[in-house]
C-alpha positions in Angstrom: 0.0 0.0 0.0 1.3 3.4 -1.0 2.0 6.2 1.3 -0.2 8.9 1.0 1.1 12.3 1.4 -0.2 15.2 3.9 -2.9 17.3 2.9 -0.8 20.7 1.5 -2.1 23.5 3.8 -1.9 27.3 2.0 -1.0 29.6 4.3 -0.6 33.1 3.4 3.4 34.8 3.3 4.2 36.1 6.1 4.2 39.7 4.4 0.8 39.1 3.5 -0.3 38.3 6.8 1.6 41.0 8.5 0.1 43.5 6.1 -3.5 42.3 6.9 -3.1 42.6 10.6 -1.2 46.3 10.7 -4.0 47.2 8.8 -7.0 45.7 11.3 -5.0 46.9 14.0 -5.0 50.4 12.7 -8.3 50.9 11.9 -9.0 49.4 15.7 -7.2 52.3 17.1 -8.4 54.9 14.6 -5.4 56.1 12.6 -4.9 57.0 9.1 -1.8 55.5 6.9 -0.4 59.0 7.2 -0.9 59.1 11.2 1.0 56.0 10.7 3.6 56.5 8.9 4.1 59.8 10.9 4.4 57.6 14.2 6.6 55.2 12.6 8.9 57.6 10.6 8.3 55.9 7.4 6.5 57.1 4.2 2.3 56.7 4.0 2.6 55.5 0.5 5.2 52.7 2.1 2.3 51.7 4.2 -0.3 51.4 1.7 2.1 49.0 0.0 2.8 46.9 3.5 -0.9 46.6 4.5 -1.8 45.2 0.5 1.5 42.8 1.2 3.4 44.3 -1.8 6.5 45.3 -0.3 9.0 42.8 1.4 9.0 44.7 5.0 12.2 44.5 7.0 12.1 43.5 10.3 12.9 46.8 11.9 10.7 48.3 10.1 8.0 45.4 11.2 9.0 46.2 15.0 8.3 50.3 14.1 4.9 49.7 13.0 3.8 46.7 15.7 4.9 49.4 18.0 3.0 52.3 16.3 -0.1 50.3 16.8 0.5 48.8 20.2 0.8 45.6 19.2 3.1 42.8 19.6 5.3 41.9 16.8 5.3 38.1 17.3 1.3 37.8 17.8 1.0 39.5 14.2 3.5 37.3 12.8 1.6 34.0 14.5 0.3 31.8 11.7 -3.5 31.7 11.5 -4.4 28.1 12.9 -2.1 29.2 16.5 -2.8 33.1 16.5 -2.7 34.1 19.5 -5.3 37.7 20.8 -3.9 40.0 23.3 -5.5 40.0 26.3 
């Protein structure tokens, strides 16, 4: 009998995700992408381009915006299946 391979999860890239949760979290709190970038010191069209998962983010630049929104940079890097909420 044949061994029969794991089902392939799809997950998204971790830019992707990232991008999806700066953006939740920011609306949450109430900011703009310029209020944002302001906080952050980066450019608002830079985080247009993060939240839509189209620029490969660095990670100091990750840890600037988890920060600007109050958030944990781990628990918005979590894969989906283990993500963890902040209590």
């Amino acid at each position: 009998m044949p061994a029969t391979k794991p089902p392939i999860t799809k997950t998204l890239p971790a830019k992707a995700l990232f991008g999806q949760r700066l953006r939740a979290a920011r609306v949450e709190i109430a900011l703009s992408q310029e209020e944002l970038a302001d906080q952050a010191e980066l450019h608002r069209t830079y985080i247009g381009q993060v939240e839509r998962g189209e620029r490969n983010i660095s990670v100091d630049n990750m840890e600037k915006l988890a920060e600007a929104v109050g958030q944990d940079l781990w628990r918005m890097l979590q894969p989906e299946e283990r993500a963890v909420t902040k209590a």
